[in-house]
N, C-alpha and C positions, 0 to 999 in steps of 0.2 A: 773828538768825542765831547758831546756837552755835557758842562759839568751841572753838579746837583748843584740845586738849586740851596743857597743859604740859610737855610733854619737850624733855632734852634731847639734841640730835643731835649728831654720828652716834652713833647706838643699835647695841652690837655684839650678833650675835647668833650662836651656834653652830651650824655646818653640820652635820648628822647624818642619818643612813643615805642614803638616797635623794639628798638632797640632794649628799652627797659623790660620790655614784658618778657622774653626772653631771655636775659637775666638775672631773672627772679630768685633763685637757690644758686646758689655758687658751684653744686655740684651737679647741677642737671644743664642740659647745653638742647638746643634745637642744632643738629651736625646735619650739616646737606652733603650728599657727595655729587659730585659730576662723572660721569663713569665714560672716559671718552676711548674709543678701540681707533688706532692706527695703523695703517699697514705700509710696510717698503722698509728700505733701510734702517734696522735699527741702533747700528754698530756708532755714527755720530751722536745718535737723540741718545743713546748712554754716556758717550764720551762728552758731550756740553749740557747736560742737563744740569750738573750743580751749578754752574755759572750762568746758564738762562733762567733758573725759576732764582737765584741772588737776585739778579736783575730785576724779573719779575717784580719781587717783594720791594726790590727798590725804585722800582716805576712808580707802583702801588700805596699811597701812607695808609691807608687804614688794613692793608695787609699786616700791618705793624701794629698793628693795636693792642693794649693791653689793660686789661680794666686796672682802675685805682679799688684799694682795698679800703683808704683810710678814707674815701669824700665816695658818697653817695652819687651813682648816675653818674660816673667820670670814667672814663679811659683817656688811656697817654700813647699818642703815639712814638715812637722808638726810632730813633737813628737808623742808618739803614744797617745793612744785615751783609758782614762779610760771609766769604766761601767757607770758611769755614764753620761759620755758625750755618748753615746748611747740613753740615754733619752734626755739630755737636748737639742745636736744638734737635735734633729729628725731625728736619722739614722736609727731609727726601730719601725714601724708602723703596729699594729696588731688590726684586726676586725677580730669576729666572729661571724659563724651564727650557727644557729642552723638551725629550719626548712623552714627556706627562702634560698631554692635549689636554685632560677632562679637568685636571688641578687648574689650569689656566683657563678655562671658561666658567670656572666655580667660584666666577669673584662676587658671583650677588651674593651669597654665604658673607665672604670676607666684608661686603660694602656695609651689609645689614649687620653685623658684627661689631665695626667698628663705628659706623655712628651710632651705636647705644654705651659709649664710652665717652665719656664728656671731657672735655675741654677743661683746663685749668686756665680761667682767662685770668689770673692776676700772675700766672708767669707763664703760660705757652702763649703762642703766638697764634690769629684765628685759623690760619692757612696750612695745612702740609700735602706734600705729593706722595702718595705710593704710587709705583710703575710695575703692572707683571711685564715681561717679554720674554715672548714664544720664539727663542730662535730657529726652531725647525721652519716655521709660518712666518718667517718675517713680521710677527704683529706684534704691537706693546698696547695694552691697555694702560692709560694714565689714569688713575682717581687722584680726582684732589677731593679734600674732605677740607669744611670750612665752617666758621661757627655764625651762624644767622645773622647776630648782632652786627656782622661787619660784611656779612654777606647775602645774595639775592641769589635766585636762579639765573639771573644774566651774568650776574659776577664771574658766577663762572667759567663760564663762558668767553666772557674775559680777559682772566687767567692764562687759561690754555691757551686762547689764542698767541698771548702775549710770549708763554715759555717758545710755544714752536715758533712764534717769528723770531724770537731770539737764536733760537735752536740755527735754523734756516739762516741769519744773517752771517750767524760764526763762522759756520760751514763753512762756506761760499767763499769769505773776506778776512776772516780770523785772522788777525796776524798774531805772533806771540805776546806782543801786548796786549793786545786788544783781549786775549784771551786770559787774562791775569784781571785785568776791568771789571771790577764789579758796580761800580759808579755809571748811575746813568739819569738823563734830564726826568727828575721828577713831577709826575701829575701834581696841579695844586692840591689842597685838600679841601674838599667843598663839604658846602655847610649839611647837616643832613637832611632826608627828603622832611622829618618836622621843621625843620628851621625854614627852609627856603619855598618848600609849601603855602607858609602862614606869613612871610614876608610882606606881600601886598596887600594883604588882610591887615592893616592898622587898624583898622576903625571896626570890624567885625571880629578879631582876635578877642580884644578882652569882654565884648558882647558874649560869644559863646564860650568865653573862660567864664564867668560868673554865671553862667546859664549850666553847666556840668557841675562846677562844683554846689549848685542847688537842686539840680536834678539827674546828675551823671546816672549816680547810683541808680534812682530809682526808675529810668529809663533803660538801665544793662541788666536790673532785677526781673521786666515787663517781659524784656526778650527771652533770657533765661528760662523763666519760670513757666512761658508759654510753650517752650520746646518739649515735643517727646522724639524719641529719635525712630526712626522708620524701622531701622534695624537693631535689635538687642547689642548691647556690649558686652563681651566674652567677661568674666566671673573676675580676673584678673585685674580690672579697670578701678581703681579707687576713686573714689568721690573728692571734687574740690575741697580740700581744707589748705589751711595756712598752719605751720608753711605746708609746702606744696608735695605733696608725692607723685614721684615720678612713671609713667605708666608704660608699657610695653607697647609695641608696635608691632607687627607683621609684615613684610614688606613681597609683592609682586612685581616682576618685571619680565617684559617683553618686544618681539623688534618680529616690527609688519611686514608685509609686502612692498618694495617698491612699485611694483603696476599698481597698488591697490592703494596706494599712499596721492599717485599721480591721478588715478580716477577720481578717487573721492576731491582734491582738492578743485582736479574739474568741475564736479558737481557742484561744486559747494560754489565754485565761479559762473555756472549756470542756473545756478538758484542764488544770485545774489545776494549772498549771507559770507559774513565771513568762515573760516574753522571753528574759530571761538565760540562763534553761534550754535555751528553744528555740533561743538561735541558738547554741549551744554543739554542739545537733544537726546545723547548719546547714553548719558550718564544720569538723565531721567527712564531710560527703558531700563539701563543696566538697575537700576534701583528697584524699578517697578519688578521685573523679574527676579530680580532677588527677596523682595519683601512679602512673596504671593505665596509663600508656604509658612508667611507667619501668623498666628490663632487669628488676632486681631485684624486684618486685612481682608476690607471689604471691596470689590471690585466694581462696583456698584456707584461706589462714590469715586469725586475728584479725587487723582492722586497727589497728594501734595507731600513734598521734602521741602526740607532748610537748605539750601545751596548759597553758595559764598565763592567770589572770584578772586585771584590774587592781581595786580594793575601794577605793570612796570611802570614807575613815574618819571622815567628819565627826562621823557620828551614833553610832561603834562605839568611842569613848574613853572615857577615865573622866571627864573634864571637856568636858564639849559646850559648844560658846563659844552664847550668844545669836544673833549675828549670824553669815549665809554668810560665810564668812572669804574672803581670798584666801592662797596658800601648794599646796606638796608633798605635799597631807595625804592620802597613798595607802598602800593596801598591796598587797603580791601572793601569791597561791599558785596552785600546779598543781592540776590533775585529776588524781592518778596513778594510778589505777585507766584511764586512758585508756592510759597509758604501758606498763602491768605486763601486765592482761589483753588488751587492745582491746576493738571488737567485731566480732561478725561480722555484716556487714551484708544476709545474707539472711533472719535470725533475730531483728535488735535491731530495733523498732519506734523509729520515731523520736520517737514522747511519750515512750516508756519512758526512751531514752535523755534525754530532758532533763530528764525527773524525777528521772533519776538527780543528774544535773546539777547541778538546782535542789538535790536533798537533798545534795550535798557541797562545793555553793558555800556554803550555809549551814552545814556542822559545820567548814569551814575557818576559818568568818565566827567560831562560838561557840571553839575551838581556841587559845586565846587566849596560851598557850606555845607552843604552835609555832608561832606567827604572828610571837613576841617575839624566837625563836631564828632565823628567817628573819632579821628584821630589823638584828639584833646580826652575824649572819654576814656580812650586805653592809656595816653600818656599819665593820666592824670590816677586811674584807680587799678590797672594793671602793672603794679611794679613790686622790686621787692620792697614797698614800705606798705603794700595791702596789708590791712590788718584781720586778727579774729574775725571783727565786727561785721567787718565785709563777707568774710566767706559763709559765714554764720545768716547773713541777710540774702545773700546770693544762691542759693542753692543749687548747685551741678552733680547730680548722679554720676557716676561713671567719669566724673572730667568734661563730657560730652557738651560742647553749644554748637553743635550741627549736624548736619545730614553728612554734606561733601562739601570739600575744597577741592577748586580745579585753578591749579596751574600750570598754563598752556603756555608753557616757555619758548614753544614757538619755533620758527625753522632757525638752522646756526646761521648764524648772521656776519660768518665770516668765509676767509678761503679754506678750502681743502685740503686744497694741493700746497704743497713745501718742495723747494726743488733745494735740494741737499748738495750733490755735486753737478758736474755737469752728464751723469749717466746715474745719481739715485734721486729719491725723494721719498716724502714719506705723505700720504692722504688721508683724511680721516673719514673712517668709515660710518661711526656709528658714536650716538651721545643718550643715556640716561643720566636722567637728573632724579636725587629722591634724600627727602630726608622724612625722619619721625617725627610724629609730635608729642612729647610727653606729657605733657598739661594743656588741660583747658582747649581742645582739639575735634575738627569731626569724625563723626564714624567710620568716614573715610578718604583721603587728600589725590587725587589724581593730579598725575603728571605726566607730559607726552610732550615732547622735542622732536625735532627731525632732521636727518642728514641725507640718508638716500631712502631710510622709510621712515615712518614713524616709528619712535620709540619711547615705550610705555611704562610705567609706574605707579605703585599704587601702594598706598600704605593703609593700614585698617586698623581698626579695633574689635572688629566681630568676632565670632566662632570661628577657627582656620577653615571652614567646610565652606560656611555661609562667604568668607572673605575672598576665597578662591572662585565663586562661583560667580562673585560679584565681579571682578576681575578680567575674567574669562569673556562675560556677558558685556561688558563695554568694550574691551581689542574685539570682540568679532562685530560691532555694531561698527564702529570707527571704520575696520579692514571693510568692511562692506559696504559703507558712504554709496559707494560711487554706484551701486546698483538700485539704491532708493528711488521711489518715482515721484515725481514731482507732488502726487496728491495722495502716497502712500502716507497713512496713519502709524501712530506708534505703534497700534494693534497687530497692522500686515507687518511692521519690520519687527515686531516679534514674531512672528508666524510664521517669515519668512524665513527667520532665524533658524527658526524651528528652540527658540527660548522658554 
């Protein structure tokens, strides 16, 4: 067994960009969950689950993170985490049913529930696991719930991965010690995606530090204040002040067709675009049809929305760690070409439009200063040291600085299959990923993963009517991909819709 690696704890580390704006109120938390459903054996994945997700968290350091109360922008990470601080924190939380089928599949209730319950980051830890399992079904749904600052949608990912290989190695090999082991070779702890982003930017770093702190503000005000949002905010939504009030979220989730999952990604292989491209098309129709029973809405003109992508940056740094890391390590930009021109949806083919897509999610990807001036801008005025004067300057209705967030966390990126004994195992069937946004967020965040189909999420701020419909109108655009024709307009795939 390799032992951990020599540190010593607690390990301070600096909170920056992302990490800070998130943050912001010690009592509000941005809580993601990953909602992963298994099926096969579950009599093992209960009997090693505390000592595989130990492990986990001690694979992991920033699974261990804990903000500092007394220094600003600091967390410490924490020694690793015996078996039994697995019980005593509450990092692993197991219900089971037996023949209450409907209580077990009523976990989006539960999911949406408990990420609107924050985190105490100066004494919980970011990470914990709830598990239902269905012993009539052989199935356990895993949620891990995770707090932004230390986590991504890949994180999670992970994660999971990480407990069922653990899970899976026990099984198999376990000896009685081995089974006692909660000690295991620790990932280093790498710098975060601000730090190691800005790295090779010596000589343009403090160019665009002194160019934010002279014009940050009034470049975050431009954008802001140009924004109306396509879709009204339900009544509920309070307006940015400092400090910050927390706002509600709504949350949709759904799980596609595997043929329909397999067509469209065909298509999208025959139209030379990537997914990303396509569902960026996806979620301008679901927009357009949502917005077409609003007073204001004139058909007549371009459509335009505020749209914004979320950018795994594992692979897009100057130092790429060896190992899936756990951590924040994201970036973001607009389409503004979506915001400036629109389109006009009798005349934009929908390949076209995700070609386009595809070509400007990638020159934002290659962009590599204006990526670094994005990021300086939120590290620098989105934290909790914003003051009055700021929000007072800033003006945000409703919270609101977008249309849509789309994060396309993309297909699971690891195995399936777990071989438990030599006659079980366990496979994973199905993955939603979704958290809220409580401040400072758009009107609506998509999210869609995939294992055998797509699987979908959606969080909103609208009307439940309007939010539901909006919802509805992007799973059936997505489930339908694969029947679009190559010089079908947005118009026919609404039509075809029957939207």
């Amino acid at each position: 067994m390799d032992k951990m690696t020599k540190t010593i704890y607690p390990k301070k580390i600096e909170l920056r960009f992302f990490e800070r704006t998130v943050t912001m109120v010690d009592d509000i938390s941005m809580k993601i969950v990953h909602s992963m459903l298994v099926a096969g054996d579950t009599k093992p994945l209960l009997r090693l689950l505390p000592l595989a997700l130990a492990r986990t968290f001690n694979m992991h350091p920033r699974m261990r993170a804990v903000q500092v109360k007394t220094k600003d922008f600091t967390a410490e990470i924490q020694g690793p985490v015996t078996l039994e601080d697995i019980g005593t924190k509450n990092l692993l939380r197991i219900q089971q049913f037996s023949s209450t089928k409907d209580t077990f599949e009523n976990w989006q209730r539960y999911a949406t529930d408990e990420c609107n319950i924050a985190f105490d980051r100066y004494t919980q830890l970011p990470f914990f696991l709830t598990v239902w399992v269905n012993d009539s079904a052989n199935q356990a749904r895993l949620m891990l719930f995770s707090d932004h600052y230390m986590s991504d949608g890949y994180s999670g990912m992970i994660v999971l991965n990480s407990i069922l290989e653990q899970v899976a190695g026990l099984s198999k090999k376990g000896t009685d010690e081995q089974l006692k082991q909660v000690q295991v070779k620790e990932f280093p702890l790498r710098a975060s995606f601000y730090e190691n982003y800005l790295s090779d930017m010596w000589m343009f770093k403090p160019i665009v530090k002194g160019f934010v702190s002279l014009f940050g503000k009034t470049i975050y005000r431009h954008v802001v204040d140009n924004f109306k949002p396509v879709l009204p905010a339900r009544s509920d939504q309070h307006d940015f002040v400092v400090p910050l009030v927390a706002n509600s979220t709504s949350a949709c989730f759904a799980e596609g067709d595997p043929d329909c999952m397999r067509k469209t990604l065909a298509r999208c292989k025959a139209e030379d675009v990537t997914f990303a491209g396509a569902l960026v098309s996806a979620v301008v129709v679901a927009f357009y049809q949502a917005a077409k029973n609003e007073p204001d809405f004139d058909p007549e003109q371009p459509f335009k929305f505020m749209v914004d992508l979320d950018y795994n940056m594992r692979k897009r740094v100057p130092k790429v760690a060896e190992e899936d890391h756990v951590g924040a390590f994201i970036a973001f930009a607009d389409l503004e070409w979506l915001a400036n021109e629109g389109v006009d949806t009798k005349t934009t083919s929908f390949w076209d439009l995700a070609r386009r897509s595809k070509r400007v999610i990638d020159e934002n990807l290659d962009h590599k200063k204006m990526m670094a001036t994005v990021t300086v801008i939120v590290d620098k005025f989105i934290n909790a040291k914003t003051g009055l004067s700021f929000a007072e300057d800033v003006r945000m209705p409703n919270s609101l600085n977008s249309d849509a967030n789309i994060s396309n966390v993309g297909r699971y990126p690891y195995a399936r299959d777990f071989s438990l004994t030599s006659d079980s195992k366990l496979t994973v069937k199905s993955l939603h990923v979704y958290n809220p946004i409580p401040h400072l967020a758009p009107s609506a965040i998509f999210f869609v993963s995939s294992v055998e189909s797509f699987c979908y999420s959606m969080g909103h701020k609208c009307e439940d009517e309007i939010g539901r419909n909006l919802f509805s109108a992007w799973v059936a655009v997505c489930e339908n991909m694969g029947n679009i024709g190559a010089n079908d307009t947005l118009a026919d795939v609404l039509q075809q819709l029957q939207l």
